[in-house]
Every structure is written in C-alpha cells, then in structure tokens.
N, C-alpha and C positions, 0 to 999 in steps of 0.2 A: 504493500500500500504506500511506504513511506517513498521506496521506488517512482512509481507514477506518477504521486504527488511530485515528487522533487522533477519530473522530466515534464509535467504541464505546466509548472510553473517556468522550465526556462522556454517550455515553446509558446507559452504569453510574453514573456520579457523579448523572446524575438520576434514573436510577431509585432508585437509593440516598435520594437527599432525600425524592423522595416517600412511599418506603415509609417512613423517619424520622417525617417530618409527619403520616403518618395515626395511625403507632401512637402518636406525642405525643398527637394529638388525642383517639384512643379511649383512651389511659389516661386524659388530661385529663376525659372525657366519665364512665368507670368511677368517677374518684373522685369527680367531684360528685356521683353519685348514689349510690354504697359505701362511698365512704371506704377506707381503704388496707390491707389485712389482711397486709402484710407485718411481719416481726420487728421490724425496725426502719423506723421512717420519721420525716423533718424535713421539715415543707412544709407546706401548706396543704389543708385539711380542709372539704368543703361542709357546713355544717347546715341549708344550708335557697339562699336567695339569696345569702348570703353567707358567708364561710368564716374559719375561725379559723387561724393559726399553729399548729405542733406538735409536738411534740420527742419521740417515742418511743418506748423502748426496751425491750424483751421479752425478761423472762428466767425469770420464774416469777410463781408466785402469793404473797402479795397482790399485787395492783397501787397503788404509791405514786402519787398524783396531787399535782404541788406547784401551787397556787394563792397568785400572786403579793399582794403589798402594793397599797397605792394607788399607780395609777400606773407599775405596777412590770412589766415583761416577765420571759420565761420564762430567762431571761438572769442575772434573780437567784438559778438554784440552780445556776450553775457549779461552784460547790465542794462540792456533793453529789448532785444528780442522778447526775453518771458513778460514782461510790462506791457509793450503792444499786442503779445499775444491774449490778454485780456479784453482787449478791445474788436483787435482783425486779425486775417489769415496773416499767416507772417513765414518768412523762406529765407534760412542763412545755409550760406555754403562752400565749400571747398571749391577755388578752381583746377581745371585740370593740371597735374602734379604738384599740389601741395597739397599737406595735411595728411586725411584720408583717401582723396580721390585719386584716381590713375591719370599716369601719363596721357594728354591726346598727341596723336600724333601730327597733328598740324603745327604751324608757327603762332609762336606766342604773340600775334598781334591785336589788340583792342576788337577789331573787324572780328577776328577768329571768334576771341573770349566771347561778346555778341551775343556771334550762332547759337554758342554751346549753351550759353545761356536762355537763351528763349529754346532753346531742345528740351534741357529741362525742367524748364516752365511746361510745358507742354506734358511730356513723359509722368511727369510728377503728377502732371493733373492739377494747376496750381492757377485756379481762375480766375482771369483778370476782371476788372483794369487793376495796372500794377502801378505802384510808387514803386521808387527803388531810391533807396538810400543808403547813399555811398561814400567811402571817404579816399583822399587822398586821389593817387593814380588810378582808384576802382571809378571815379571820375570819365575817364576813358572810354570803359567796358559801357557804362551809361548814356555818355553822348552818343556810340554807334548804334547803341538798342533804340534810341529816339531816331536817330536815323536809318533805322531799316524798319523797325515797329513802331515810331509815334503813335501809331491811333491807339495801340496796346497800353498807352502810359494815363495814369491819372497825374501822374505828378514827379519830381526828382526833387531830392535832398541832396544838396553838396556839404559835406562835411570838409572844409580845409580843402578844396580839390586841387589839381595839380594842374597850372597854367601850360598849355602847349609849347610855351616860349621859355619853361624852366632850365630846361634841359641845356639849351645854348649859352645862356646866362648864365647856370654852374660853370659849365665848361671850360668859358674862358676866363671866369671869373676866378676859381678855384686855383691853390697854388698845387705844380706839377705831382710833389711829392702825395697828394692829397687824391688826384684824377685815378688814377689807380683803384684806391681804395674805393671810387664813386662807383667806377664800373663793374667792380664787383660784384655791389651789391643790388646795380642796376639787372645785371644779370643770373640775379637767381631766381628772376622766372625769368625765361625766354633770355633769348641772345642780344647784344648792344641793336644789332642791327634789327631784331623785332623791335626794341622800343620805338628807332627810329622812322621804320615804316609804319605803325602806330601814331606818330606824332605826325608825319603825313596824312593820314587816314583825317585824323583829327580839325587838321587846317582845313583841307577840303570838303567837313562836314558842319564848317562855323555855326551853319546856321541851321542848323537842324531839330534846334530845340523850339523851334520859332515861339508858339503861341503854348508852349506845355509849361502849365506852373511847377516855376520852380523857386525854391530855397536855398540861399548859399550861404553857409554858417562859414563865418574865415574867422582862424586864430591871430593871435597878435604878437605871441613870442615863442620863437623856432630859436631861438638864441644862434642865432647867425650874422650881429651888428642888424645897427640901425638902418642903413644901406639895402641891404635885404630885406627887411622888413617893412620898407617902405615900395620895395620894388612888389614885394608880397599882395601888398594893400590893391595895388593898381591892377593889380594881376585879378584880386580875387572879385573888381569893380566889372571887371570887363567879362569875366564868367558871367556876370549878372545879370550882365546888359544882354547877354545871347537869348533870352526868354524876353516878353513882352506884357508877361505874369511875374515877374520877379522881385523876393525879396531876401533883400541883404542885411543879415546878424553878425556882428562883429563883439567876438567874445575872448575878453582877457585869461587866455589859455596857451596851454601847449599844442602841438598838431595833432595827438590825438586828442582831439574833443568828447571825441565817443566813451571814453576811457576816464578820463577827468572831472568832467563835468554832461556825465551822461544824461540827468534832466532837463538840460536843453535840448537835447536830441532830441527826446520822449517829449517835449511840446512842442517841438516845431513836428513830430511826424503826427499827432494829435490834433494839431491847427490844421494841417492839411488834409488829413482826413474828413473833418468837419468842413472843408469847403468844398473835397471832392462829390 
C-alpha cells in the first residue's frame, strides 16, 4: 500500500510539473507574439527578435509613458511612477540593451529608439493617447515619437532635456584631457556616431512638436560655471518655443529633477492630465 501510495504521489508531482512547463511555455510563446494584455504586468515584452523590459500599470486614460535619460533604466521613476499610477495607466522601461532588456540589433539612433518604442506600446497593449515624460537625452527618443506618431500624443514633459546644439558646444568647449572621458560615456548606449546621426535626425525634425502640449521643466545648476549655465537657460527657452502649447518651469535643482525634487514632476504630469 505504502508502495503505490508513495509512486501516485510522484506521478501527481509530475504531472503537476509538466502541466506547469507547458503552460510557462505557451504563455512564454503568447507573449512573444501578443505581448501581455493584463492590468498590470513587469517583465519582458517581444517586438520583434528581441524584447524590451517593462513596468506596467493600468488604471485609466491618458496613459503616462516615462522614457529614461542616457543610460538610464526604468528604475529612474521610483519616486513617481507608483504616484501617477494612482491616478492613470503608466509604462516605464528599459531601452534596448540596458538594464533588463536585450540587445536590438539596429543602430542606437533616436529614429530607431522611436520605433521600438511605439512596438511596445503596441505589443504591451498600452492604450493611448500617451504623454511621455522624459528626461534628459530620452528628450530625443520623444521628439521622433511626435514626429512619426503626433496624433498618438496627449502631451510631452521635458525634464532638463538635452538641446541638439549641446553636443558641439561641449566639444569644443571642453578641455582635451576631458573629451575622452565625454565620449565614453557618450557611448554606452550606441556608438559616437549614433549620437550624431541622432542629433541630425533631431535638427530636421525642429518642428514636429508643433501644436502638442508641452512642459519643459529646466534645472538651474549642473555645476559646470556660470557660462554654461546661462548657455543652458537659452537652450532650454528654445525647447519651449518648438510647441505652441508650451510651458516653461524653471527649478532650483540638479539635472536630475526626477530624482531630487520629484513632486514637481508629479504636478506638472497631474496639470497635464487634467487639461488633457
């Protein structure tokens, strides 16, 4: 007795596994080719051969999408992702190779970043209209989504964005021993020379943000001299001016805003909500 007893319980525990493993496998199979339509989800997302990281969470319309800084995982809106997600749908995420998400194998250009980006809008099942609120260089990744999906946006939050004319301006500004160290760390996502096809892309899409409300929050101290900082100023005027819906927050801080003084962030994505 104790016999048979002891051999149906392991052919429960294995049939148990096996029925486990298929349906891992067939949700595994569902998502690469659907992507995940439940309320919430964190994991991994196919757009194609390769899959992005992603965080989220469903609770109404607009849906906020935050797109990171250079370099930056979905990790940097801890302090206000779960805040908006009381209010609306909300989407942070890993770009392609960094974080959790895989390699794509295209070129690290803003155009690229874009596509992948509205793939996974898509794939996620992640339903518009979208704000996206950005910071930094994810600035970029924002201007080409208004310039291929405009009609798709409710709105843009520039957090500290990154002026197309920065790039030049370190450049030659910067002393020798120093350019080195720039490029470096320019390029730990994508190559020198993505950036700068990127910052082409960008010139020839000045105006793309035409009539879509936007928000441009600019910091005041990057401790880089005074020089800088006023070059900064002009810089983050003229982001501003590219919408025709725009308004400009100018807040005694570091470049990460998001980070520091994250309830500005959480009222200016709040204010927009409420108008959208």
């Amino acid at each position: 007795m104790k016999k048979n007893t002891s051999m149906l319980t392991l052919f429960i525990i294995a049939l148990f596994i096996s029925v486990f493993t298929i349906c891992t496998l067939a949700q595994s199979a569902y998502l690469k080719k659907h992507g995940n339509d439940s309320q919430n989800f964190e994991g991994k997302v196919y757009i194609g051969e390769f899959a992005l990281y992603a965080c989220k969470l469903s609770k109404g319309k607009p849906s906020i999408i935050f797109e990171s800084g250079h370099f930056e995982t979905h990790e940097a809106w801890e302090l206000i992702q779960p805040e908006i997600s009381n209010i609306s749908s909300t989407l942070s995420y890993d770009r392609a190779g960094l974080g959790l998400s895989d390699k794509s194998p295209d070129k690290r250009t803003s155009l690229n970043k874009a596509h992948e980006l509205h793939t996974l809008l898509k794939k996620a099942k992640v339903k518009g209209p979208y704000i996206i609120v950005t910071h930094s260089m994810g600035s970029w990744v924002a201007r080409m989504f208004a310039k291929q999906f405009g009609d798709e946006l409710a709105g843009l939050i520039f957090i500290d964005p990154t002026h197309e004319d920065t790039n030049e301006y370190t450049v030659n500004s910067m002393p020798p021993e120093f350019l080195d160290l720039y490029k470096e760390e320019i390029i730990k996502e994508g190559t020198y020379e993505d950036l700068l096809e990127s910052i082409e892309q960008i010139k020839q899409s000045r105006y793309a943000l035409k009539n879509i409300p936007l928000t441009v929050i600019s910091a005041t101290d990057h401790q880089m001299g005074s020089e800088f900082e006023e070059k900064w100023i002009l810089w983050q005027k003229d982001i501003a001016s590219l919408s025709s819906k725009s308004n400009h927050i100018i807040v005694n801080s570091g470049h990460n805003i998001h980070k520091e003084k994250p309830d500005v962030i959480i009222k200016a994505i709040n204010d927009m909500i409420t108008k959208s």
